[in-house]
N, C-alpha and C positions, 0 to 999 in steps of 0.2 A: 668694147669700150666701156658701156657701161660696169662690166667688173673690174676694170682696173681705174676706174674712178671710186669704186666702195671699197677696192681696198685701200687705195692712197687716202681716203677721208679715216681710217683706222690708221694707216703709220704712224702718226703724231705722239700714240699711245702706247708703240712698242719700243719700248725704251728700254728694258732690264729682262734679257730675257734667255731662255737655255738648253732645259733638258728636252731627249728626242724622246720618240717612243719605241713598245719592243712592238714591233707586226704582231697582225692576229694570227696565231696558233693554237687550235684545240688543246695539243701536249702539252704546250707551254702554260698557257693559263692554268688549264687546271694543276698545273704542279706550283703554281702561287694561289690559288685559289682555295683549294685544300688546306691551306696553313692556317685564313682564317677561322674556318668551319673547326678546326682543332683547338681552335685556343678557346670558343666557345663564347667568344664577341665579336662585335663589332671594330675592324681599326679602322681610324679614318685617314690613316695615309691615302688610304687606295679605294674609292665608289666601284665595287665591282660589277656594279649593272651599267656602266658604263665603258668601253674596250674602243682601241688601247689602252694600256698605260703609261707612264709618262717615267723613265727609267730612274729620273731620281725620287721619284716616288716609291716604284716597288723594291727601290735597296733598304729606303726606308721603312717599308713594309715588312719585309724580310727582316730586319733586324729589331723592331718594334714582335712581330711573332718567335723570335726568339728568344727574345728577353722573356715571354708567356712563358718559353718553357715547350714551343712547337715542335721542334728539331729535335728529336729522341732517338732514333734509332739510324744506322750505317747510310742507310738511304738518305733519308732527311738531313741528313750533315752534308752528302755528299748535292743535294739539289741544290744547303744553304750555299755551299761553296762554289756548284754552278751558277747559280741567279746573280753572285758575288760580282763572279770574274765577267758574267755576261754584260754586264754594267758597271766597269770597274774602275771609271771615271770617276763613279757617284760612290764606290767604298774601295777607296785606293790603299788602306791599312790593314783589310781583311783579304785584300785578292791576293797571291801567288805571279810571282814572273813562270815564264818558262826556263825548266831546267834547262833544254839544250832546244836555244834557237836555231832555225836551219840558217845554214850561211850566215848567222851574227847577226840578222837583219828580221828575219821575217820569223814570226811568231814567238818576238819576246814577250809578248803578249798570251795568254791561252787561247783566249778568244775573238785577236786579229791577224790575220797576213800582214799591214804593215799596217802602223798608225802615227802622229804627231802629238806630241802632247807638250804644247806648251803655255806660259799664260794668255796666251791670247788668243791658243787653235789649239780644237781638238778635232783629229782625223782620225774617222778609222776604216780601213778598205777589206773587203774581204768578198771572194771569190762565192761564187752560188754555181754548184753540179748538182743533176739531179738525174740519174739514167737508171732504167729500170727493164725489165722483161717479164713477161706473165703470158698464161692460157686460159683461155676462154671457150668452155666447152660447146658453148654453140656457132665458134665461127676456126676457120682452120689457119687464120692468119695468126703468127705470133704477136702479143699484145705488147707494146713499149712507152719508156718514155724518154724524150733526151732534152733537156732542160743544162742551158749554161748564159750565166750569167754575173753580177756582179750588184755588191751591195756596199753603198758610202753614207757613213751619217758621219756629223760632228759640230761643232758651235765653235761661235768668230766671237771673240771679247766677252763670252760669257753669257751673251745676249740674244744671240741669235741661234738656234738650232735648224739645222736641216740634212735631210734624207732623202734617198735616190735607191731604188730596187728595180733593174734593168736585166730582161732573161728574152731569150730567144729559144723556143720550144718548137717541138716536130711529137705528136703523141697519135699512137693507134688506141682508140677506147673501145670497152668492151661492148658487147651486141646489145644490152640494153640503153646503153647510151647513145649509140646510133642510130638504133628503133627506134628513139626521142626525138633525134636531130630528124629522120627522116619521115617520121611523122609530123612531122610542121612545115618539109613540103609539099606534101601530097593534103596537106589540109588547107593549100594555099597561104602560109604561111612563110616567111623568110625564115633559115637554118639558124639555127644561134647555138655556141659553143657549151657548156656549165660553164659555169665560174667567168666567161671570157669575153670580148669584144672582138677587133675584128681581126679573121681569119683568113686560109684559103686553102686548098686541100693540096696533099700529092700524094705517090706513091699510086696512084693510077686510082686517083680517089677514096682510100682507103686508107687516108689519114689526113690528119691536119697540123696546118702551121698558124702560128700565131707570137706575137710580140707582145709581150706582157711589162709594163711599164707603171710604177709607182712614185709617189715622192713627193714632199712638203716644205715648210717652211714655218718655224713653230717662233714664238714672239711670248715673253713674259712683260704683258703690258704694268702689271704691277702683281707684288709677290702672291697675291691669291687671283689675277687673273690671267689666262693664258689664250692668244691668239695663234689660231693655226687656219694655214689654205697650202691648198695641194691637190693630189691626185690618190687618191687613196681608198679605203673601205674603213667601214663599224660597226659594232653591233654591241646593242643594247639589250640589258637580260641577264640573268643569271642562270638560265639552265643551257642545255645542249643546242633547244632551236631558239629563235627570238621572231616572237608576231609580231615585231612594228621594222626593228633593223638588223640583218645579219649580214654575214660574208659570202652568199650567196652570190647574188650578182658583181659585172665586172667595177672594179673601180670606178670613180670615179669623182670627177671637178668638185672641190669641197669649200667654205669656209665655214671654220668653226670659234667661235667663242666660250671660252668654259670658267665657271669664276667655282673656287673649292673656299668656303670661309665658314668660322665656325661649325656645325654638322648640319651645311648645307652643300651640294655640288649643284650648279645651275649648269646647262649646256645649252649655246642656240648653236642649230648647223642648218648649214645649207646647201643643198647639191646641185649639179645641171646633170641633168639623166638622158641620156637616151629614148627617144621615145617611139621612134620606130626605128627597122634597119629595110634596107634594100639589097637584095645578093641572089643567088642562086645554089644550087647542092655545090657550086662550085667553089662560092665563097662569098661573103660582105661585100658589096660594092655600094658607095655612096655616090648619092647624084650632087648635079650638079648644087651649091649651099650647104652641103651636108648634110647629115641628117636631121630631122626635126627633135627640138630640144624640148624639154620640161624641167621643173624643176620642184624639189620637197624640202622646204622648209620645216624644222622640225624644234621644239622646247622640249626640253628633260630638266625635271628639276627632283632631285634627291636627298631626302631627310634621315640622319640617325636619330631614333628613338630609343633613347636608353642603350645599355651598354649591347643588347640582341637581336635587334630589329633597324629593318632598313626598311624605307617606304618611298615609291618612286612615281610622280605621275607625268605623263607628256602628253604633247597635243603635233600634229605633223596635218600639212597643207600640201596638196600637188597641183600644181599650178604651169599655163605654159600657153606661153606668147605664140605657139603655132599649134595651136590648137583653132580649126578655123569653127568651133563651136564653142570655145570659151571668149576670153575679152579680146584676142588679140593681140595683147602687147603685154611687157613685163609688167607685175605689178610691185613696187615698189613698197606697198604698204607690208608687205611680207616680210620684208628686211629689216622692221621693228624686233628689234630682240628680246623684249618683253612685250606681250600685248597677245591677245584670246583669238585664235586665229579665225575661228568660228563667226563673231562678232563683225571680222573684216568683212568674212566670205557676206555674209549677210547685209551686211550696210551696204556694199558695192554691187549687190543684185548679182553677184559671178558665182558660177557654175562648179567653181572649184573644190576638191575633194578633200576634206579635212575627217583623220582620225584620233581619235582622243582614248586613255588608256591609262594604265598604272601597273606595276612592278612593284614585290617585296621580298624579300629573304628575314628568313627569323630563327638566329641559332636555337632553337627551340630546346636540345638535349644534347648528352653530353655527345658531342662526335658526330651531331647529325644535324643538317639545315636544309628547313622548309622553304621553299622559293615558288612562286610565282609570275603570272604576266595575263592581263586583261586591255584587249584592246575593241572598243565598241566605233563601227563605221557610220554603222545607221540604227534607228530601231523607234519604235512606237508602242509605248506602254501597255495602251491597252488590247495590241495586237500581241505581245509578249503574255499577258495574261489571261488572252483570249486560247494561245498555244493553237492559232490557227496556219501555223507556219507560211507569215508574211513575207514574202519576198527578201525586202528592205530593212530586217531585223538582222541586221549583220555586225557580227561580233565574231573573236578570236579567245578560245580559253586556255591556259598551261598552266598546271601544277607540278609540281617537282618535290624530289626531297634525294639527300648528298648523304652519305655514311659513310666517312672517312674511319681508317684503320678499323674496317668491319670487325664486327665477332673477336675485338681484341688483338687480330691479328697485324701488324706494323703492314704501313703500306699498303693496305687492300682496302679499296674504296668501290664503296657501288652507290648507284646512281640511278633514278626511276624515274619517266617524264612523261605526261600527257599532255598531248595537245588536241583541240577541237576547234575549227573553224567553218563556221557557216556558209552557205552556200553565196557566191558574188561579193564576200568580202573582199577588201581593195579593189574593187574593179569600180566604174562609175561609166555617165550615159553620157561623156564625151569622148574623140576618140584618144586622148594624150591622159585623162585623168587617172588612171591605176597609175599601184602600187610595183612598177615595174621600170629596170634600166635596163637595154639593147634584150627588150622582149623577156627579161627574167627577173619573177619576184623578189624584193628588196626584202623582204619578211622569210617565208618557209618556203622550202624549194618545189612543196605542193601545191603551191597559192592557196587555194580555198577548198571548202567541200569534201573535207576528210576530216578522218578519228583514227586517231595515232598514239601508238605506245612504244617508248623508248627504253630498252634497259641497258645499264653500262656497268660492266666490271672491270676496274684497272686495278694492276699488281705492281709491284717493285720490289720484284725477289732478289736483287743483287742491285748496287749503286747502278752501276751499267744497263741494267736488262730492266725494262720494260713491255707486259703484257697486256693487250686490252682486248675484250670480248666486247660487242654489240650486237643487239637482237633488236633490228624494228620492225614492228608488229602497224600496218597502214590499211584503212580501207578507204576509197577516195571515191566517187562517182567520175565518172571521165562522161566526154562531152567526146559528140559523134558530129559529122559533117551536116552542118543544116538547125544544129539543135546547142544552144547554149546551158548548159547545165547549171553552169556557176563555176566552175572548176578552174575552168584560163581566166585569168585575172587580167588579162589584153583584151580581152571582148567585152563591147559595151554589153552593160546590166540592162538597155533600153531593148535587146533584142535576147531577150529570155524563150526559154522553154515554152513547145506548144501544145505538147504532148497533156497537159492541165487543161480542163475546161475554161479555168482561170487561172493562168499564169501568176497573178497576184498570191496565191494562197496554196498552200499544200505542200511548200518546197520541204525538204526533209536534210539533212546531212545523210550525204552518200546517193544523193539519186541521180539519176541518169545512169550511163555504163556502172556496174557495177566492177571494182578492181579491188582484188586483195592482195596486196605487197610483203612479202616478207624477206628481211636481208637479214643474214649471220655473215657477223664478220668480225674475225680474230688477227691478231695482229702483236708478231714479236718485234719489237725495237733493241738493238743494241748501241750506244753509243761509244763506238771506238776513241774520237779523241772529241775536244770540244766543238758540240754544234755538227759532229761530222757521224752520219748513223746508217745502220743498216737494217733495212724494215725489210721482213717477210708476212705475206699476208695470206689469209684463205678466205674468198666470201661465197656463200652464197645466197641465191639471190632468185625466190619462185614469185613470178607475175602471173594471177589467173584471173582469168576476167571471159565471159561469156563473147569475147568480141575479141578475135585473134590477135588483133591490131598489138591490143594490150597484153597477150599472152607471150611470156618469156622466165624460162627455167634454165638458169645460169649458174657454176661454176668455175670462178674466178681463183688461181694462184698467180703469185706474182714476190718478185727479188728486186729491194731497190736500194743506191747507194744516193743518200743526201747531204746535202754541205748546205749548212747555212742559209736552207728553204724547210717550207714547212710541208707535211704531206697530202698532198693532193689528193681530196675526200670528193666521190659523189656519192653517197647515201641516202640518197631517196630513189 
């Protein structure tokens, strides 16, 4: 009740409103992301620490990097011309019909099975497959995937946009991903899927099913501001992980407000999170109310400086009515869309968990941008320059830097990213207060208490054919039965480490179990016709760690056919 009274007190304002957005996709982004890094500025169609985007924005994006002069070579015409058709509501004079629709009806369009277009609807339907098979050299069952489903967006009178991403999946994961899942029951902990909410197994246990479900409802309250609520994911940042928001965890309940004016982007969002689950190896099961809710509150606000530089700072609050150590009830002052979240927690004497942080990217040379992301939890000065490693000094550091058309060569982009995050960042000394939805980190899919190195090579040797190399380089400390490291970002920070004569002091990044991660993993894409691809992949993938639990040396191939979904990553 209470949310469908805060959104009817917002109707009044959505009056003129329209464009949908494109889903989060690693391939996809970066083949718009890369265009501005090449023109060698800033465009402000599009705040790219900011994801989604909003499709008539990145047509506009795409044809504002073209006019630079981005689009050079067979590849690059050939993405302009996809990004075109993939939005081709918003550049209806640069798209293409299809030559030969099937049966006169379906795919006169490139890039819908059927659609409506007229002034006062636009419809567009298109089917989502996704099935695959792969081997896994530590376990002897064939690996798969089967994914089918369907995806509808389109706008009423121009005003109204909205989306629906609806898939029914059955998937065997490989031995490391299982060793995860099953290590969270024998640690007393309830199963949680990657990426997923709620499940339940077959195939004699040795696999899972699960309902995957998205979709919005987007409102241009006036031409620089836009309201959106739904059920959906985001992620803020400009490199490969993001420390405050990614796509990690499963969807979920959103409203968002975003005003874009002059070369400022403001964003407030809001989620209901998951804050526990209840289940067995068996599957999720909720009791009786449902599960217990939370919710994170979050401000982004986004400045171009000069024609190079982007600077970005937010502040985010976790907060939850069933938490029987916080206030108890919603608090309402959260839902100020301006206003220092910090100042509330404070004034109201609550318990609540607020992180504050900032982002930048800086086309620094020709072809290459430096990017960034700083998110501080907690920390005490003079304990930071005491360097007595205090507990409660918790911060999240990434640097980055992007080389599009490396070494000259058209289409070769590499890509280099650290991240370091301190020991019990996002976690806090209530039990609903982390940075976490249905048990899985909203930030990096490590949570906390690792030093991580990324590198990325993607190619575009033919319009069609897409190549991408990744190498992650992780050291993490992992946490053992009885002893909180910092690691699980679900454990209160009030019951730390005992192993210290004083738990206060000494903590280090990387302590506890030690764990060294490393995954290679390459991967050819073809795209046979639009949105419709065929990925072959190899990874592999050595976990060593003095503690078997953690020990796993894997070899992964795998063959998959996608339509209209994006590819389903676990990389950590």
């Amino acid at each position: 009740m209470r949310k469908i009274l805060f959104l009817i007190g917002f109707w009044p304002f959505a009056l003129v409103a329209q464009s949908t957005f494109v889903p989060l996709n690693e391939a996809y982004y970066h083949t718009v992301d890369r265009y501005e890094v090449k023109t060698g500025r800033i465009l402000p169609q599009v705040f790219t620490s900011v994801k989604p985007y909003k499709r008539s924005d990145l047509v506009l994006f795409a044809d504002s990097a073209n006019a630079l002069g981005a689009f050079t070579s067979k590849s690059d015409l050939f993405n302009l011309e996809y990004l075109r058709n993939d939005s081709w509501e918003w550049a209806r004079p640069e798209t293409n019909d299809s030559r030969r629709p099937i049966l006169k009806h379906f795919y006169k369009k490139k890039s819908d099975l059927l659609f409506v277009d007229v002034p006062d609807f636009d419809l567009h339907i298109n089917p989502v497959l996704y099935v695959g098979a792969g081997r896994d050299s530590q376990q002897d069952d064939l690996l798969f995937v089967n994914t089918r489903g369907i995806e509808v967006r389109g706008m009423v009178d121009k005003r109204v946009g909205f989306y629906t991403f609806i898939s029914e999946n059955q998937v065997r994961l490989p031995q490391y991903l299982t060793q995860t899942i099953t290590q969270d029951t024998t640690r007393g902990f309830y199963p949680v899927i990657p990426h997923e909410g709620f499940w339940k197994t077959f195939k004699d246990n040795q696999g899972y099913d699960f309902f995957h479900a998205r979709g919005y409802v987007s409102f241009e309250a006036t031409k620089h501001i836009n309201i959106q609520f739904g059920h959906d994911r985001f992620f803020i940042g400009n490199g490969y992980r993001s420390l405050i928001f990614s796509d990690h965890a499963p969807p979920a309940w959103f409203l968002k407000g975003n005003v874009k004016v002059w070369k400022l982007n403001y964003m407030y969002l809001l989620n209901q999170f998951t804050a526990d689950v209840r289940g067995t190896s068996g599957g999720s099961q909720g009791l009786k109310g449902g599960y217990p809710q939370k919710f994170v509150a979050l401000h982004h606000l986004s400045i171009n400086i000069g024609k190079k530089f982007n600077l970005g700072v937010f502040e985010s609050v976790v907060f939850s009515p069933d938490d029987e150590d916080g206030a108890g009830r919603f608090r309402i002052d959260y839902l100020n869309p301006i206003i220092f979240f910090r100042a509330i927690e404070q004034q109201n004497g609550s318990s609540d968990n607020v992180i504050l942080g900032a982002d930048f990217k800086w086309n620094a040379f020709k072809n290459i941008q430096l990017y960034g992301q700083f998110v501080l939890d907690e920390f005490l000065l003079d304990n930071i320059r005491a360097g007595n490693g205090w507990w409660a000094n918790k911060y999240g550091v990434q640097l980055g830097a992007k080389y599009v058309d490396a070494f000259g060569l058209d289409n070769l982009d590499l890509q280099v990213e650290t991240n370091v995050v301190r020991p019990y960042t996002y976690s806090h000394n209530t039990k609903y207060g982390s940075y976490t939805h249905y048990r899985q980190s909203i930030a990096h899919p490590l949570g906390a208490n690792f030093k991580e190195v990324v590198g990325i090579a993607r190619y575009q040797p033919l319009p069609r054919l897409n190549l991408t190399g990744k190498l992650i380089y992780a050291q993490v400390g992992r946490d053992t039965v009885g002893f909180n490291f910092g690691a699980d970002i679900n454990k209160r920070n009030s019951f730390r480490n005992t192993y210290l004569a004083d738990a206060n002091f000494g903590n280090t990044i990387g302590q506890g179990v030690s764990n060294t991660v490393m995954m290679a993993n390459f991967m050819a894409t073809w795209q046979l016709k639009h949105n419709l691809f065929i990925d072959a992949t190899a990874i592999i993938r050595n976990s060593e760690s003095a503690v078997d639990a953690f020990n796993n040396n894997s070899v992964i191939t795998s063959l998959a056919l996608r339509w209209n979904i994006a590819q389903r990553l676990y990389e950590f």
